[in-house]
C-alpha positions as semicolon CSV with decimal commas, in nm:
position;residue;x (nm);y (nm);z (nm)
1;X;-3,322;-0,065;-5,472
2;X;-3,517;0,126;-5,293
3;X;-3,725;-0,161;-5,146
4;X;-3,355;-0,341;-5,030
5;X;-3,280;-0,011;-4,811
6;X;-3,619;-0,008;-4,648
7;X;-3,592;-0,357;-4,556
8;X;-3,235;-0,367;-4,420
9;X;-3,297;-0,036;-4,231
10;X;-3,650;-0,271;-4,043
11;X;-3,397;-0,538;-4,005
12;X;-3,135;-0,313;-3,820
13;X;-3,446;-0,172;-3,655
14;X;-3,541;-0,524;-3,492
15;X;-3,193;-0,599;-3,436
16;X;-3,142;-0,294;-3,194
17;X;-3,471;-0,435;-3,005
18;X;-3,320;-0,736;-2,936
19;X;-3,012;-0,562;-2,863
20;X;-3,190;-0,322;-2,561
21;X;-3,354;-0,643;-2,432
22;X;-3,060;-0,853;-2,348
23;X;-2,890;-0,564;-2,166
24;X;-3,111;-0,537;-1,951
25;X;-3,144;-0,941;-1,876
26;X;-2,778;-0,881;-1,805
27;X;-2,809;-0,598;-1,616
28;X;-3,089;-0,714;-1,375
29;X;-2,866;-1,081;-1,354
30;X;-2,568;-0,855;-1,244
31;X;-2,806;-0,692;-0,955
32;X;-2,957;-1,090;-0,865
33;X;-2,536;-1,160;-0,817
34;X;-2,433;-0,869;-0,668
35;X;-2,721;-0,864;-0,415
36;X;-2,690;-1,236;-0,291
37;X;-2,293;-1,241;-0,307
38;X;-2,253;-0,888;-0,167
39;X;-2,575;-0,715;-0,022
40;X;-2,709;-0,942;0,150
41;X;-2,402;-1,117;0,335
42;X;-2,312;-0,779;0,447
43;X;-2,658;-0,712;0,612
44;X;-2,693;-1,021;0,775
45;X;-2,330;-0,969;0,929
46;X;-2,492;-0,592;1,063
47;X;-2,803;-0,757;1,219
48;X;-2,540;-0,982;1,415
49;X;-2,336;-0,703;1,499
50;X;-2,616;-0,532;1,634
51;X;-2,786;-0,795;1,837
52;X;-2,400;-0,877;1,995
53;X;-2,393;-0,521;2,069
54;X;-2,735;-0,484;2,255
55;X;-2,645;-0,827;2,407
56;X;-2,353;-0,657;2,611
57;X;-2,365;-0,602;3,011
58;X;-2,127;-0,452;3,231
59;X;-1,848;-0,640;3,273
60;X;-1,779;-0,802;2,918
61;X;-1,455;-0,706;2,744
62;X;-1,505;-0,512;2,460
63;X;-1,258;-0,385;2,194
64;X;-1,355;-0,006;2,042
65;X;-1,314;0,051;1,642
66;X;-0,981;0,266;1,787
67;X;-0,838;-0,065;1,920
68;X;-0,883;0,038;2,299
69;X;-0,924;-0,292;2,487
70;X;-1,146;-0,177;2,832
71;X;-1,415;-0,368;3,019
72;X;-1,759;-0,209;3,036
73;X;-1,838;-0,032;3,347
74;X;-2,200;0,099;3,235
75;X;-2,410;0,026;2,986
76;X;-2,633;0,339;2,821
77;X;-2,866;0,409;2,550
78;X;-2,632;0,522;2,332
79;X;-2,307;0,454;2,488
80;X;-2,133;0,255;2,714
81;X;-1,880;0,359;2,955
82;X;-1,524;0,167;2,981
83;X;-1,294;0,112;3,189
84;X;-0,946;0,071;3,027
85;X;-0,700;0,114;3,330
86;X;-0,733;0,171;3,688
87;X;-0,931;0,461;3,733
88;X;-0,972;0,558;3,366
89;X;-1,266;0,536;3,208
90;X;-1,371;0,646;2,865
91;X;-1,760;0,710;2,717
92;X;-1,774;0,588;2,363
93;X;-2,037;0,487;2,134
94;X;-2,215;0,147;2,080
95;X;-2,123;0,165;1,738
96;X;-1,734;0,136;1,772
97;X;-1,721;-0,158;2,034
98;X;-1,708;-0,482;1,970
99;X;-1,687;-0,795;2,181
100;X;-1,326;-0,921;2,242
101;X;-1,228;-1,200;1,972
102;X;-1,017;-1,387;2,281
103;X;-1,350;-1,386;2,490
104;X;-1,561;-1,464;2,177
105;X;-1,347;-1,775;2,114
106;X;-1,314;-1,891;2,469
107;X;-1,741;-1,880;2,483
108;X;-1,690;-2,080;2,185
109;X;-1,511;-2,368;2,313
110;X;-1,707;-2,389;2,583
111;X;-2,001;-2,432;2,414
112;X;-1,854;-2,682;2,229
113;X;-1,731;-2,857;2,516
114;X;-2,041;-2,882;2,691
């Protein structure tokens, strides 16, 4: 009897073992998925940002996070200065502008049409 106990308790033993090791196979698949559906989309979508951003000159049209449209008067290290209406300008920061989507598509079909 006291053999039977012994042996299921090993048994139970091994069984947890195999247990730990296929959660973590699942949990390092879930990291593989999350990282190329998730991660790494998102980073390659801030490295474009970033280049469009430090791609700017004075006189694109620019959009700010607030949803300010303006025209960029002076570019800065940091900032850029806009011009939203005759004689108003506003100094805001690289981070919240973004090129205008009407401009962005209008490049775009020119570039396809040449």
């Amino acid at each position: 009897m006291l053999n039977l106990i012994l042996l299921q308790a090993d048994a139970a033993a091994g069984q947890a073992a195999g247990n730990q090791w296929s959660f973590w196979v699942m949990m390092i698949l879930i990291f593989v998925v999350f990282y190329i559906f998730m991660i790494r989309p998102q980073t390659k979508r801030q490295k474009e940002l970033q280049k469009q951003r430090e791609s700017m000159k004075k006189g694109d049209k620019v959009v700010t996070a607030g949803g300010i449209y303006g025209e960029i008067k002076e570019v800065q290290e940091n900032t850029f200065i806009i011009t939203i209406a005759k004689d108003v300008t506003i100094k805001v920061s690289k981070e919240s502008v973004f090129a205008d989507a009407a401009d962005a598509q209008q490049e775009e079909k020119k570039k396809i049409s040449d």
